[in-house]
N, CA and C of each residue as an Amber inpcrd file, in Angstrom:
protein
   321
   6.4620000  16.3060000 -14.4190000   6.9770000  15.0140000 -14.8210000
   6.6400000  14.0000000 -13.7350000   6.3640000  13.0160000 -13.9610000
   6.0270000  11.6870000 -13.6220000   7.0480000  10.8610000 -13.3660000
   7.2560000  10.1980000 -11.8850000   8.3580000   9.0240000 -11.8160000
   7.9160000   7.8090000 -11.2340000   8.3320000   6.7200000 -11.5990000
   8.0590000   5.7540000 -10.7210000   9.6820000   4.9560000  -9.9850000
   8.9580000   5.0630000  -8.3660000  10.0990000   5.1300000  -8.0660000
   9.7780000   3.8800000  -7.4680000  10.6600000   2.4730000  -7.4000000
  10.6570000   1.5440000  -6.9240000  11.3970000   0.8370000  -5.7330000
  10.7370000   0.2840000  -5.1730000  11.6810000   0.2950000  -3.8320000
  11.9710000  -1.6440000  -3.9430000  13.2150000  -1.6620000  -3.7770000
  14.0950000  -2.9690000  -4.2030000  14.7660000  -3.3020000  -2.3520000
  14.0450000  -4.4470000  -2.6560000  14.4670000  -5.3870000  -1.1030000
  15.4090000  -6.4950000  -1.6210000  15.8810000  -7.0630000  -0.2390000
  17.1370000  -8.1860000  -1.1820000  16.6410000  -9.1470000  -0.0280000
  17.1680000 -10.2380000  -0.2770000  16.3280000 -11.6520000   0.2230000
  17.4380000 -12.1870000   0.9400000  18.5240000 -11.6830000   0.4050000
  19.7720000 -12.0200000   1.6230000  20.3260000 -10.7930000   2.0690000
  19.6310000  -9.5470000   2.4280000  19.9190000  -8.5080000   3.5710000
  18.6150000  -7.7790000   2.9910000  17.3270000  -8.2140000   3.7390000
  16.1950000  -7.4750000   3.4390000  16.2710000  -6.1700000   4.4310000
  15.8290000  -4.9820000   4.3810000  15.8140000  -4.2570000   5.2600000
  14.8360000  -4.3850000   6.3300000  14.5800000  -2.9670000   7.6360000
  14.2140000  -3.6110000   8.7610000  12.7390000  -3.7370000   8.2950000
  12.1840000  -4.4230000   9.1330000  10.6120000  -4.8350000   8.9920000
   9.5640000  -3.6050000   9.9380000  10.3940000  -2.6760000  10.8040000
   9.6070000  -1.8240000  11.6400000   9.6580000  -0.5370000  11.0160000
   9.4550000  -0.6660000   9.4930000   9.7390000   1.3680000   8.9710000
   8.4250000   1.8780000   8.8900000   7.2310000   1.0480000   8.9420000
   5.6050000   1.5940000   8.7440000   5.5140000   3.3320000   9.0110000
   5.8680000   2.8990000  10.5510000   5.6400000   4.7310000  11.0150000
   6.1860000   5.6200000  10.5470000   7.3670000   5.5820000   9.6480000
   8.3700000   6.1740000   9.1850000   8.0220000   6.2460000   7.5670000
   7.3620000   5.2540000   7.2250000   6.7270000   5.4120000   5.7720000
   6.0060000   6.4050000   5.6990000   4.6590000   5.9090000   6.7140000
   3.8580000   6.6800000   6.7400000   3.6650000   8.6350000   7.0400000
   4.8390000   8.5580000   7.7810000   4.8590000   9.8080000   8.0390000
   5.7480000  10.5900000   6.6650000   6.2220000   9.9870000   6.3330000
   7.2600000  10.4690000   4.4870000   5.8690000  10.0730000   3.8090000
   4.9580000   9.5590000   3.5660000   3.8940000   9.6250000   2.5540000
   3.0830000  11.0650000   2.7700000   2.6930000  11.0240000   4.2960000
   1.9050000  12.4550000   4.4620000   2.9230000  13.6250000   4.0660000
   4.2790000  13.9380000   4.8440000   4.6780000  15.1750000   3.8290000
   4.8880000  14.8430000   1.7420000   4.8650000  13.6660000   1.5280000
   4.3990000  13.3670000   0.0840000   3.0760000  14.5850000  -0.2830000
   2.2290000  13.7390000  -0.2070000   0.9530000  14.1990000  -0.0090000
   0.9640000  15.5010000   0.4840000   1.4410000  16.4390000   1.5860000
   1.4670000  17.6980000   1.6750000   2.0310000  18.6600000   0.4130000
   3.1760000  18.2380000   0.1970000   4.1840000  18.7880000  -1.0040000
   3.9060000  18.8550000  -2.1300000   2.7910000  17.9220000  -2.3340000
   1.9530000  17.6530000  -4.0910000   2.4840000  16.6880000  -4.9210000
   3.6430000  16.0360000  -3.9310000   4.5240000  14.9720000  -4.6290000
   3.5530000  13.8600000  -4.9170000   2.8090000  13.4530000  -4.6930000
   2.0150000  12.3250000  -4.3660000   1.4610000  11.6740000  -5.5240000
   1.0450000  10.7040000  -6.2480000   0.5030000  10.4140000  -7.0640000
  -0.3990000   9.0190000  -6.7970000   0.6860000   8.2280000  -6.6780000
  -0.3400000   6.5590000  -6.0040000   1.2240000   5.8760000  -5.1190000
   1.0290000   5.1510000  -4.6260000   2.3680000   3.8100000  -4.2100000
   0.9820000   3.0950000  -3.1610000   2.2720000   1.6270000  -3.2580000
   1.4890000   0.0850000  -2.3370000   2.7460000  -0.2410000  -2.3210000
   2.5400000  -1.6940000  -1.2480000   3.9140000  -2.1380000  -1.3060000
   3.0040000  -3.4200000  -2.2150000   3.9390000  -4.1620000  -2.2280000
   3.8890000  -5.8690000  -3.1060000   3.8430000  -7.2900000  -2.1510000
   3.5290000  -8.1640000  -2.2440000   3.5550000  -9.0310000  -1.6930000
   4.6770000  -9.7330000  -2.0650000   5.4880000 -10.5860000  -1.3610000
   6.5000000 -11.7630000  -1.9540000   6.5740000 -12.2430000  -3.2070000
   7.5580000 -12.0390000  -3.4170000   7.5950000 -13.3840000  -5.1120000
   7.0920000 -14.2620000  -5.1510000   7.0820000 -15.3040000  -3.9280000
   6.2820000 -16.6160000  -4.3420000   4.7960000 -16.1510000  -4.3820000
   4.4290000 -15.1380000  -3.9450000   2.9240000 -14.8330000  -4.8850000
   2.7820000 -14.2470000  -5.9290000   3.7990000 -14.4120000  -6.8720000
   3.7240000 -13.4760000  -8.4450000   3.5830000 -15.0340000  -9.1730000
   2.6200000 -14.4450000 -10.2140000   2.3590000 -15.7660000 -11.6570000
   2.9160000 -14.4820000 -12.5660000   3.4870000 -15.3360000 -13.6240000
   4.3130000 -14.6590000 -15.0930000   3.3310000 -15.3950000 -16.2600000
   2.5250000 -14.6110000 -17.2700000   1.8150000 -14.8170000 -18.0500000
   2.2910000 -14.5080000 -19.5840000   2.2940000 -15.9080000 -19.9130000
   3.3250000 -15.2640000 -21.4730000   2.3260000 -15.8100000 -22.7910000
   1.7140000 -14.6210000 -23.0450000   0.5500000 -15.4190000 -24.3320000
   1.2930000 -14.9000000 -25.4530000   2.5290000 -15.1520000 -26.3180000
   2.9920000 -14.7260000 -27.2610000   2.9180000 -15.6300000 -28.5130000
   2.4940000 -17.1110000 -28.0060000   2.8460000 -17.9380000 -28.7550000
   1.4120000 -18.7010000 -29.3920000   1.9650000 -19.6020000 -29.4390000
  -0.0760000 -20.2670000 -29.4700000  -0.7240000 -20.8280000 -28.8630000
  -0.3510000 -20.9140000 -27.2610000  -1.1670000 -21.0620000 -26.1410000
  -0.3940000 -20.4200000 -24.6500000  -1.5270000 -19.9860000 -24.0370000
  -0.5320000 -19.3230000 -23.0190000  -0.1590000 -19.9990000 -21.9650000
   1.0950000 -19.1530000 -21.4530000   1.9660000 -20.1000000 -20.1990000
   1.3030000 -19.1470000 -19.5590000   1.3400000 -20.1720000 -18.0970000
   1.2640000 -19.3660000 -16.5290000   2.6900000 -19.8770000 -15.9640000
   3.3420000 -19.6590000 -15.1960000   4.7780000 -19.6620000 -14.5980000
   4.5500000 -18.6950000 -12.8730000   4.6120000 -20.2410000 -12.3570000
   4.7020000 -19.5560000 -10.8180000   5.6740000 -18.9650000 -10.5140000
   5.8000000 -17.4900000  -9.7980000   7.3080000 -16.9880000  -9.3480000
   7.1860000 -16.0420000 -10.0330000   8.5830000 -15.0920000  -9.9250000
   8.7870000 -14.1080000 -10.7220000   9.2310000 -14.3640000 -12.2690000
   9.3300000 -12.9910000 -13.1670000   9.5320000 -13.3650000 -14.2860000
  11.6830000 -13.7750000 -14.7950000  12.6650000 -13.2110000 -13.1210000
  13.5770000 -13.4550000 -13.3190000  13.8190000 -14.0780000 -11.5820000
  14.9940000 -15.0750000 -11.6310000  14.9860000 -15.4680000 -10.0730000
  16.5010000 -14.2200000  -9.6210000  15.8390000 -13.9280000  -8.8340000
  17.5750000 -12.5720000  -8.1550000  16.9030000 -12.7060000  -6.7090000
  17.9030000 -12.3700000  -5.9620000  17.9500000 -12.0670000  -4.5080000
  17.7750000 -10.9730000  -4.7730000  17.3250000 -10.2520000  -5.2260000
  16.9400000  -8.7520000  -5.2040000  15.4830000  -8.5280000  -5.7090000
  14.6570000  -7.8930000  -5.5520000  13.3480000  -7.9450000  -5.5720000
  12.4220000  -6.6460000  -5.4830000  11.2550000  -6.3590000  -6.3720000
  10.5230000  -5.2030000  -6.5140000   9.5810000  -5.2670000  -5.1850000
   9.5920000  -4.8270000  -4.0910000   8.5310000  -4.7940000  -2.8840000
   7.7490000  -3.9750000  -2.7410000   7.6430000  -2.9230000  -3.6540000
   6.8860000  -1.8660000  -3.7000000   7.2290000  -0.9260000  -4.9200000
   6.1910000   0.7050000  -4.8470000   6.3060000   1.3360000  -5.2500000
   5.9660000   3.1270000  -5.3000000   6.3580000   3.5380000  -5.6530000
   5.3320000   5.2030000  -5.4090000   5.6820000   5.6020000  -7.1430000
   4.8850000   6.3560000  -7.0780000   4.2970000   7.1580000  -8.4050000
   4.4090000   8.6980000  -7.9400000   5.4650000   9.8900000  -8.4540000
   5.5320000  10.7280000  -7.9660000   4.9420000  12.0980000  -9.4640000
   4.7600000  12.9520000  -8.6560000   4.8600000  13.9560000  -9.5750000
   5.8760000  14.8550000  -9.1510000   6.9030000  15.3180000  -9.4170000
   8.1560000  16.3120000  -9.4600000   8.5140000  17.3280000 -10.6530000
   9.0470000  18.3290000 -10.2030000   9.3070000  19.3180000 -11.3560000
  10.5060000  19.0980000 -12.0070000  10.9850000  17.8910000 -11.4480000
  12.3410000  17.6050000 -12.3930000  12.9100000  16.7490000 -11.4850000
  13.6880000  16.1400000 -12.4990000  15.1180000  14.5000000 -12.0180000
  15.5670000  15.2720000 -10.3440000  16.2220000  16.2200000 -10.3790000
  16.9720000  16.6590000  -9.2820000  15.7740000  16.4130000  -7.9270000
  14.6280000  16.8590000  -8.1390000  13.6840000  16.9850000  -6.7220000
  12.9160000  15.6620000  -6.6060000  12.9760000  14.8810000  -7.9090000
  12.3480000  13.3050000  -7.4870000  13.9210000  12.6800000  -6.9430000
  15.3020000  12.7640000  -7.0540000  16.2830000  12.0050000  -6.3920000
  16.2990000  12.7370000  -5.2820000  15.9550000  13.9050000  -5.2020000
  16.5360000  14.0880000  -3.9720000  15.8040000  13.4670000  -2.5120000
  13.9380000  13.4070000  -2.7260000  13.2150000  12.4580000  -2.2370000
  13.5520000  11.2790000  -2.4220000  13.8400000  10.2650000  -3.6190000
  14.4970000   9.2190000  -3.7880000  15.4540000   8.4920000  -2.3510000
  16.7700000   9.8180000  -2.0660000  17.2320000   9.5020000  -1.7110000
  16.6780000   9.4200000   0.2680000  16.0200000  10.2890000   0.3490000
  15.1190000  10.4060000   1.8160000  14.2650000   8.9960000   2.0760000
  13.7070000   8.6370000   1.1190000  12.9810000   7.2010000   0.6630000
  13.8360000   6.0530000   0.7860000  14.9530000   6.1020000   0.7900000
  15.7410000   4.7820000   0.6260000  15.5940000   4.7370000   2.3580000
  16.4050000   6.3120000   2.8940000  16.8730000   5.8740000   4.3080000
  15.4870000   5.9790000   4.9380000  13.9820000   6.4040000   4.9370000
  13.2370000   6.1220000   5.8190000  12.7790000   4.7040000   5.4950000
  12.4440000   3.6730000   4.2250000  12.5180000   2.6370000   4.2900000
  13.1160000   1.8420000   4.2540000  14.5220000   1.9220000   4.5830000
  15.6830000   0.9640000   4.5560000  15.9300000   0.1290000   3.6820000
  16.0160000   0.7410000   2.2140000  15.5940000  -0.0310000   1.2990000
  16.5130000   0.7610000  -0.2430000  16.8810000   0.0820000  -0.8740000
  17.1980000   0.9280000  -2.2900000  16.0130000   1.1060000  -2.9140000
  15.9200000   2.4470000  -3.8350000  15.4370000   2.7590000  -4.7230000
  15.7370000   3.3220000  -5.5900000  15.0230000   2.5040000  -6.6280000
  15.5660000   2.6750000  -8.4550000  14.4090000   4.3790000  -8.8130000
  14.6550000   5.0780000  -9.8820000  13.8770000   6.0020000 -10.2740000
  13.7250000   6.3300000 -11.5740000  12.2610000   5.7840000 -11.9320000
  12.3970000   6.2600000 -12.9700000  11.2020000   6.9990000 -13.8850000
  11.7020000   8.0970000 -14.6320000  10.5900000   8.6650000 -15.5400000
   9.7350000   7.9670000 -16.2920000   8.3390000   8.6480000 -16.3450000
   7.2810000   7.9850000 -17.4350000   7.7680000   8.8100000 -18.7050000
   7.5020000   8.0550000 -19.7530000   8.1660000   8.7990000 -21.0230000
   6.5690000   9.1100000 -21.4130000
């Protein structure tokens, strides 16, 4: 099974800015374990455009598609043998990037 697990920063208590080495070293045992699939982080909201062609001409909309102090900054793409062993990394992931993360299955 397939998860995508998202890592959620907040704009009024972002976490610390020095976790790189600490990422990086939780990506390589990723990658050792077979957990691995893809992740990046994201750039800021004020560099997201929202593209809405539903109608009969399309919008562009600078910003995100909702305004929250809470925010998608990244992501990983895992492969796990089940809910229990993607949270339980989940939860290792929050505290090496100081950061919440949401989890969720590809259907």
């Amino acid at each position: 099974m397939q998860y995508l697990v998202s890592v959620i920063d907040d704009k009024s208590n972002p976490g610390s800015t020095d976790r790189q080495p600490a990422i990086s070293a939780f990506n390589e045992r990723l990658i050792a374990g077979g957990y691995w699939v893809f992740a990046g982080g994201l750039a800021d909201t004020d560099a997201a455009t929202v593209i809405d062609n539903r109608g009969e001409q399309t919008v562009f909309s600078d910003g995100p598609f909702v305004e929250s102090k809470e925010y998608l900054a990244g992501i990983w793409v895992w492969e796990a043998p089940d809910l229990d062993v993607a949270l339980e990394l989940a939860a290792e992931a929050s505290k090496v990037c100081d950061r919440k993360i949401e989890v969720r299955p590809f259907l």
